[in-house]
One Martini backbone bead per residue (centre of mass of N, CA, C, O) as a GRO file, in nm:
protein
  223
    1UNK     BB    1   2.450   4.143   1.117
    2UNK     BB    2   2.570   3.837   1.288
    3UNK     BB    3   2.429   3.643   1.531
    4UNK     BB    4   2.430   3.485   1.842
    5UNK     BB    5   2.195   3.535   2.106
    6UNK     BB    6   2.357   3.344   2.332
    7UNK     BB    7   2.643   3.263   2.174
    8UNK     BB    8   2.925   3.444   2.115
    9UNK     BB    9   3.173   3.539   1.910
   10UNK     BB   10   3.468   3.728   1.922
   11UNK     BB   11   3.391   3.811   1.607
   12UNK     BB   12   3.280   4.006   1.472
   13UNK     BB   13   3.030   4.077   1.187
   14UNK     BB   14   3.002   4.225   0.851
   15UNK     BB   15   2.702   4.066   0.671
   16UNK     BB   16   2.602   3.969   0.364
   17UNK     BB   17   2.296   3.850   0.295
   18UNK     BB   18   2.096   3.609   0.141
   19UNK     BB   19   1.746   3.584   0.175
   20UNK     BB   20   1.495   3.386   0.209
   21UNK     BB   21   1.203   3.305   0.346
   22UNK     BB   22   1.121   3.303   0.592
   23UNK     BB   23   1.042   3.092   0.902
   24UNK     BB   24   1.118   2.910   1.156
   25UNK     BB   25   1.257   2.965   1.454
   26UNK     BB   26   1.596   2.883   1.597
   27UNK     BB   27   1.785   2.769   1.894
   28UNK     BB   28   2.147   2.888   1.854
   29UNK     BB   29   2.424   2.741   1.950
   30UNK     BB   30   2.738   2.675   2.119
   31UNK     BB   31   2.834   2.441   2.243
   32UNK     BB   32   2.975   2.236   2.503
   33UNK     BB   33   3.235   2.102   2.652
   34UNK     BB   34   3.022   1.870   2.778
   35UNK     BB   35   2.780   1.833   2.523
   36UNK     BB   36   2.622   2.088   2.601
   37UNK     BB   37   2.353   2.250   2.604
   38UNK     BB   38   2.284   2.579   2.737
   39UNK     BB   39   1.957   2.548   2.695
   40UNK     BB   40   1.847   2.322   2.692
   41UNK     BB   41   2.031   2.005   2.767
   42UNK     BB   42   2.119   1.878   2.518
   43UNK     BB   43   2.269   1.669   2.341
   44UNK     BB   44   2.624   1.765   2.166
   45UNK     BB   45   2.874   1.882   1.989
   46UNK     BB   46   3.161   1.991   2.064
   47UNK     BB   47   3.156   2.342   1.958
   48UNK     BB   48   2.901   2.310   1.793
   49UNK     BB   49   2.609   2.432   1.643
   50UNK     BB   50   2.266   2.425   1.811
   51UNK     BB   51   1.948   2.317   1.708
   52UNK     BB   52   1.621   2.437   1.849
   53UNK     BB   53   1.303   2.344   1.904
   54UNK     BB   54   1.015   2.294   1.953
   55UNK     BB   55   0.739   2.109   2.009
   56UNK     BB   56   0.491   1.954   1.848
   57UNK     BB   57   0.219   1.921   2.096
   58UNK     BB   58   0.429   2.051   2.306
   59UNK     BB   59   0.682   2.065   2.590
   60UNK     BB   60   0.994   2.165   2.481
   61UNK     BB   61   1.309   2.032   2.321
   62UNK     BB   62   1.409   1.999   2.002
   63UNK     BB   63   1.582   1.893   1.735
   64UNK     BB   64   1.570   1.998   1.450
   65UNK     BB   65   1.417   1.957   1.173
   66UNK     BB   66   1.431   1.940   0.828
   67UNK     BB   67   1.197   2.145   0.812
   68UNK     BB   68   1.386   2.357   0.935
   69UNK     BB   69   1.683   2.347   0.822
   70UNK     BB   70   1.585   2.381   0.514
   71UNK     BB   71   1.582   2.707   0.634
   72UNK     BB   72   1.483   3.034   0.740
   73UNK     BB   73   1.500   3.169   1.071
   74UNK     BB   74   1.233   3.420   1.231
   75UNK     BB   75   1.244   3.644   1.511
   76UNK     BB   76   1.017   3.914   1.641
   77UNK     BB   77   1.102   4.057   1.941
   78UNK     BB   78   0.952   4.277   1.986
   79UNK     BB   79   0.645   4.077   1.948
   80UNK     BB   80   0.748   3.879   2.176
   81UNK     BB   81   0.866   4.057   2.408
   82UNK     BB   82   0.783   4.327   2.433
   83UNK     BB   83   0.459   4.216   2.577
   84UNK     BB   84   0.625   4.142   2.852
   85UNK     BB   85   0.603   4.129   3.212
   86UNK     BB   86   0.820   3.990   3.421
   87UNK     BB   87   0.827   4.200   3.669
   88UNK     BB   88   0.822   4.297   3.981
   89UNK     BB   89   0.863   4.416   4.252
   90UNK     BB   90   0.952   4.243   4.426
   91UNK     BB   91   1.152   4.150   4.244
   92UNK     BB   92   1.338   4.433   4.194
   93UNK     BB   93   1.449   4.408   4.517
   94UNK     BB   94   1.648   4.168   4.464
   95UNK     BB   95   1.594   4.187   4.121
   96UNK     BB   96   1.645   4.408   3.881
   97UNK     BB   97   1.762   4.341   3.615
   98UNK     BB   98   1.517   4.159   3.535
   99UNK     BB   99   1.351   4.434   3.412
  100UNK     BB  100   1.554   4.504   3.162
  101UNK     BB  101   1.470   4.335   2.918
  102UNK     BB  102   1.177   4.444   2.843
  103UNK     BB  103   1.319   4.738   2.777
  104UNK     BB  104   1.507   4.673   2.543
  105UNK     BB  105   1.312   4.553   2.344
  106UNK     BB  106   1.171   4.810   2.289
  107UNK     BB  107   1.416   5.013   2.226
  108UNK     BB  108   1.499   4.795   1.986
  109UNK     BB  109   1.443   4.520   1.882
  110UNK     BB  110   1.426   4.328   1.627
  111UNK     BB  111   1.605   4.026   1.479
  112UNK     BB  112   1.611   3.683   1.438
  113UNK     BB  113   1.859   3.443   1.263
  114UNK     BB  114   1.839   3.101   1.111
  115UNK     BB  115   2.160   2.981   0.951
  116UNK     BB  116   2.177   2.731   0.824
  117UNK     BB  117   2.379   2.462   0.699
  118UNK     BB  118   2.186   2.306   0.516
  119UNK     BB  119   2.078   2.599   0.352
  120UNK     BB  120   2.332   2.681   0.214
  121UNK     BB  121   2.227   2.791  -0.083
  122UNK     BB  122   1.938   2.782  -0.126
  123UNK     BB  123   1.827   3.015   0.125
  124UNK     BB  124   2.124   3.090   0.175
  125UNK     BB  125   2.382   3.343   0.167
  126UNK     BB  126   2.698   3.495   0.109
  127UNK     BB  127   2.823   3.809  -0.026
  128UNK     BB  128   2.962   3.938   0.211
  129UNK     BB  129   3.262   4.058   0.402
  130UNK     BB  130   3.323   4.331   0.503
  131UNK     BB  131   3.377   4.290   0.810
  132UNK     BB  132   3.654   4.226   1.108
  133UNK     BB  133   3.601   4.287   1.443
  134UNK     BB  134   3.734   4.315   1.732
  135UNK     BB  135   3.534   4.262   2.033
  136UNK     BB  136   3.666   4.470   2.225
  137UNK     BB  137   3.653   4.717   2.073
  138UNK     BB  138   3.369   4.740   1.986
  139UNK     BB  139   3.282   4.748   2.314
  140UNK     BB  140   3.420   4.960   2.361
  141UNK     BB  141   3.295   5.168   2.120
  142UNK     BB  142   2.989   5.157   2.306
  143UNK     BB  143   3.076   5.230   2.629
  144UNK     BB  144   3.172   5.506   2.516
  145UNK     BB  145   2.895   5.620   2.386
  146UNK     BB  146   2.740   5.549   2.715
  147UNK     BB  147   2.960   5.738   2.879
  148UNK     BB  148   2.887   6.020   2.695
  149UNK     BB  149   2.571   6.035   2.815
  150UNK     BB  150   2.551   6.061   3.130
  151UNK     BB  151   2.431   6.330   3.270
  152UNK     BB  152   2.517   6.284   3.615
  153UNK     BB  153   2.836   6.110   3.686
  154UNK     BB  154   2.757   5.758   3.748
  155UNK     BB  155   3.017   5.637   3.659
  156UNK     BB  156   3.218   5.820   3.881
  157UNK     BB  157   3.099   5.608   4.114
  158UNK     BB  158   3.310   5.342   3.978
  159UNK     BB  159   3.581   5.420   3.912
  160UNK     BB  160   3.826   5.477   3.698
  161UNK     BB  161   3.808   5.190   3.641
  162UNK     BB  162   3.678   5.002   3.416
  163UNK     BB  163   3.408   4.768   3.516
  164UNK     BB  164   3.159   4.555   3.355
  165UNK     BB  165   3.123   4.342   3.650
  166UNK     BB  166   2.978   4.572   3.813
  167UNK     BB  167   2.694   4.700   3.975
  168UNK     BB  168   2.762   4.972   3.880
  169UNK     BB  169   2.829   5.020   3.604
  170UNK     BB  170   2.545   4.818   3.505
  171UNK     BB  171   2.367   5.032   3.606
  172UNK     BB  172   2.439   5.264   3.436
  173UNK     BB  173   2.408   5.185   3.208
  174UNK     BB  174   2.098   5.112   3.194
  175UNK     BB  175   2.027   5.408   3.294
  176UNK     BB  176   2.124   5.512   3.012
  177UNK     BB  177   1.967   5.362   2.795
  178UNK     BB  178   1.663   5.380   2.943
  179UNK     BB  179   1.642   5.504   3.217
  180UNK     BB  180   1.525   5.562   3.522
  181UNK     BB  181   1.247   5.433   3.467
  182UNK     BB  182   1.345   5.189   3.208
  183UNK     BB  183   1.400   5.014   3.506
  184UNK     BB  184   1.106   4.957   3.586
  185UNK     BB  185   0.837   4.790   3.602
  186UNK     BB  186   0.627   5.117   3.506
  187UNK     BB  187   0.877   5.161   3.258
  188UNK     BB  188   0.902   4.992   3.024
  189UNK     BB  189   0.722   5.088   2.766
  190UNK     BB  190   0.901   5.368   2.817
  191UNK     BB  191   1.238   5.386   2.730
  192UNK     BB  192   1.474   5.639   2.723
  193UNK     BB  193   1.777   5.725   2.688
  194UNK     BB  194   1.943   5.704   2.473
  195UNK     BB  195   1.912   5.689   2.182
  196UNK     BB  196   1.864   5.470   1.932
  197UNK     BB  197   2.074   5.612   1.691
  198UNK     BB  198   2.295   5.629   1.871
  199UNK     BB  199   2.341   5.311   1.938
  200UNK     BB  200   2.362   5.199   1.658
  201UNK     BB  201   2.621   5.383   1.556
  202UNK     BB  202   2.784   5.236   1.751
  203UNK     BB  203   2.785   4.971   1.604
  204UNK     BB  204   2.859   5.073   1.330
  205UNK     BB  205   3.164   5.215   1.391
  206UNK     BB  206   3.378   4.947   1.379
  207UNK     BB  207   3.292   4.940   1.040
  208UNK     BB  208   3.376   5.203   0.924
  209UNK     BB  209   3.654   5.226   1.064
  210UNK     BB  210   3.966   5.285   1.196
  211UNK     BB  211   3.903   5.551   1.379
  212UNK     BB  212   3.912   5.584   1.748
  213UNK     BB  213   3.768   5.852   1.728
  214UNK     BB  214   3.496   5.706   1.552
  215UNK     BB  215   3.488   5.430   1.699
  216UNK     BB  216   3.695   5.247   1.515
  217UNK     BB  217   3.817   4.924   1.366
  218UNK     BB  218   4.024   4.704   1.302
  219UNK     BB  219   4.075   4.456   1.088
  220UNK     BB  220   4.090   4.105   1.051
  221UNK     BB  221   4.285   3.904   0.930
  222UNK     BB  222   4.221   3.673   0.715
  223UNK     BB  223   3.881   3.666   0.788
   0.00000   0.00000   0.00000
């Protein structure tokens, strides 16, 4: 399945592509409706989305060239971001989140891919939609299964009912994805918490089926 890395659709979908040589990845969001990227700040066409590079013997980003936009671009995050790290204690103190990113990356890893329109059919095509499905639920389904590995019942000091905007809900989600390690400076590197296999299946469960007792989702129509 694809998606945008940091502006996403509100329908995931699962879908079969046919990927030539990856390139040279590049940083596409959609744009804002003030007519700004929301990562460079570069302007662009509001709602569409805008692929931005680094800049080539300098720093900043400019608007991909298309030596860049007519290929596939993939980014192995496991060895960008998980080598760095990026928070201290002092940090930790004040604001404890920043230190969680650099443990998912190590325990999720994965790629990420830009797959231009200018390139569409030449460097990729897509081969299926096997299906889409309601972000909410997908949510829904993945929250239900880090909420029932919890085993501490940290969950239950955050109130009946669910909030994933509340810094309780929050904490504990990381704490179980983690290990309560793997949410520190000093665990970043080794993060424990529900297994790998179990996130992944978690992810894959709203396109298996569409029964909400074994994780499943409905597919949207039309689409």
């Amino acid at each position: 399945s694809t998606e945008s890395p940091r502006r996403r659709d509100p329908s995931p979908r699962n879908t079969r592509r046919h990927l030539a040589r990856p390139r040279r990845y590049a940083f596409c969001n959609v744009c804002g409706a003030d007519g700004r990227d929301p990562f460079s700040k570069l302007r662009c066409t509001p709602n569409e989305y805008f692929c931005t590079c680094p800049k080539p013997f300098s720093y900043g980003l400019e608007a991909c060239p298309d030596s860049v936009t007519s290929k596939v671009g993939r980014e192995n995050i496991t060895e960008t971001f998980s080598r760095y790290q990026s928070c201290s204690w002092d940090k930790f103190m004040t604001t404890p989140w920043q230190c969680w990113s650099s443990s998912v990356y190590r325990k999720t890893g994965g790629m990420w891919y830009s797959t231009f329109l200018a390139s569409e059919g030449t460097a990729w095509r897509v081969v299926e939609v096997t299906k889409v499905v309601n972000k909410t639920c997908s949510d829904d389904s993945i929250y239900s299964t880090v909420e029932a590995y919890d085993d501490i019942g940290c969950f239950d000091g955050c109130g009946h009912k669910r909030n994933t905007s509340s810094a309780c809900w929050v904490g504990c989600f990381y704490r179980t994805v983690l290990g309560a390690d793997g949410m520190l400076p000093s665990g970043f590197a080794n993060p424990g918490g529900i297994p790998y296999e179990d996130l992944a299946d978690a992810w894959d469960a709203p396109f298996a089926s569409e029964d909400p007792r074994r994780g499943g989702c409905a597919a949207v129509p039309g689409v």
